[in-house]
C-alpha angles and dihedrals in degrees: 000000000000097000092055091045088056091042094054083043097061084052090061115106106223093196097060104024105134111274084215133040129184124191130188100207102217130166116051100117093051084049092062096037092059099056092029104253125132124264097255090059085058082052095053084044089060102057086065093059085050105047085048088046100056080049101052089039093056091040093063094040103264100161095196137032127184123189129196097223103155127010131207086247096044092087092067087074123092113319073220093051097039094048085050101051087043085050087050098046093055096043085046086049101052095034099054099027086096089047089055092051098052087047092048096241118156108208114210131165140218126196148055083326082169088062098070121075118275086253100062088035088060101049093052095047088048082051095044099046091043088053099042092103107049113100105204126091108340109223111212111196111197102217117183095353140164121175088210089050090045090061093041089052096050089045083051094052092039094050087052093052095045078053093055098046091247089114132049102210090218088062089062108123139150093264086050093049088045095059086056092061127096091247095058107154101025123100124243103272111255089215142027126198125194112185120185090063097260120132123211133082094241091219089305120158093332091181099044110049103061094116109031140117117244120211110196120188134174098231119108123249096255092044084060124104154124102327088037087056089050086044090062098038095058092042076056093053102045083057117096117220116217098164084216096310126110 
């Protein structure tokens, strides 16, 4: 496995890899179901494929990497299987936050953070504050996110600070409105890839992705790793973007 994975590596282009990927991490229940285990035991799965695929992200270049770890809808799930993936999220945080500093990883999130417990929300500030200085990829965890909450969220700031005279409505653009989003300062992923088959954005970066390039496999979230990652990216790089012109 290692041997393909270096071979499709060699086939990556450096000058032209995505600054940004995205990656709706899909599949780990089906995981589990397929070989009957419980779902909890896809989720642990999954943080394997995560922790191979920061490293295989920072190894070809990729400056940003955004995961859709927790979604606004996700806490309709099971109170077992959402106490378990929180669990799971604290115990992942403290125990790889070391390991993203030797590999020079600065962790950042995007989302409804306060609506996590304090719990959660202290260990990922403590992360994030331990990583701000690294300079190397830069690993963005949505916690809590909607695309569609995000937006509501920005409209709603937006609206306050054209009430308090801080904001010209006329002035309102898309770099303005950017700026309003959780993701303000990074830049649009260049790719997004969806494992699992399944082919929809889930209310996933709604606003950023206008423009970018999806990448949909079949493999489930805990069966990707380093050379599915290469896969994508030269899938990405044999595409040709026009932004709506010829």
């Amino acid at each position: 496995m290692s041997s393909d994975a270096d071979s499709l590596k060699a086939k990556i282009d450096p000058k032209s890899v995505p600054l940004h990927i995205a990656i709706i991490m899909d599949g780990n229940g089906r995981w589990a179901k397929k070989r009957n285990f419980p779902r909890t035991a896809g989720h642990e799965a999954g943080v394997e494929a995560v922790r191979e695929v920061v490293k295989a992200a920072a190894e070809v270049g990729i400056k940003y990497l955004t995961l859709y770890t927790f979604s606004v809808e996700n806490w309709k799930r099971p109170r077992e299987e959402v106490t378990a993936i929180m669990r799971l999220l604290t115990r992942t945080t403290k125990r790889e936050v070391d390991e993203l500093n030797r590999n020079n990883v600065r962790l950042i999130t995007t989302g409804r953070i306060e609506g996590l417990s304090p719990t959660r929300r202290r260990v990922l500030a403590v992360a994030t504050a331990k990583t701000k200085k690294n300079t190397g990829l830069v690993l963005n965890l949505a916690l809590n996110y909607g695309g569609r909450s995000e937006i509501i969220d920005a409209v709603k700031a937006i609206a306050s600070s054209v009430k308090s005279g801080l904001i010209n409505p006329l002035d309102i653009n898309e770099e303005l409105f950017a700026n309003y989003l959780y993701t303000a300062g990074l830049p649009d992923p260049d790719l997004l890839v969806r494992t699992s088959g399944e082919k929809r954005l889930s209310n996933f970066l709604l606003w950023q992705t206008s423009y970018t390039e999806l990448y949909i496999t079949d493999v489930l979230w805990p069966d990707f790793g380093r050379m599915e990652l290469f896969a994508a990216i030269i899938d990405y790089q044999g595409r040709e973007r026009r932004f709506g012109k010829i």
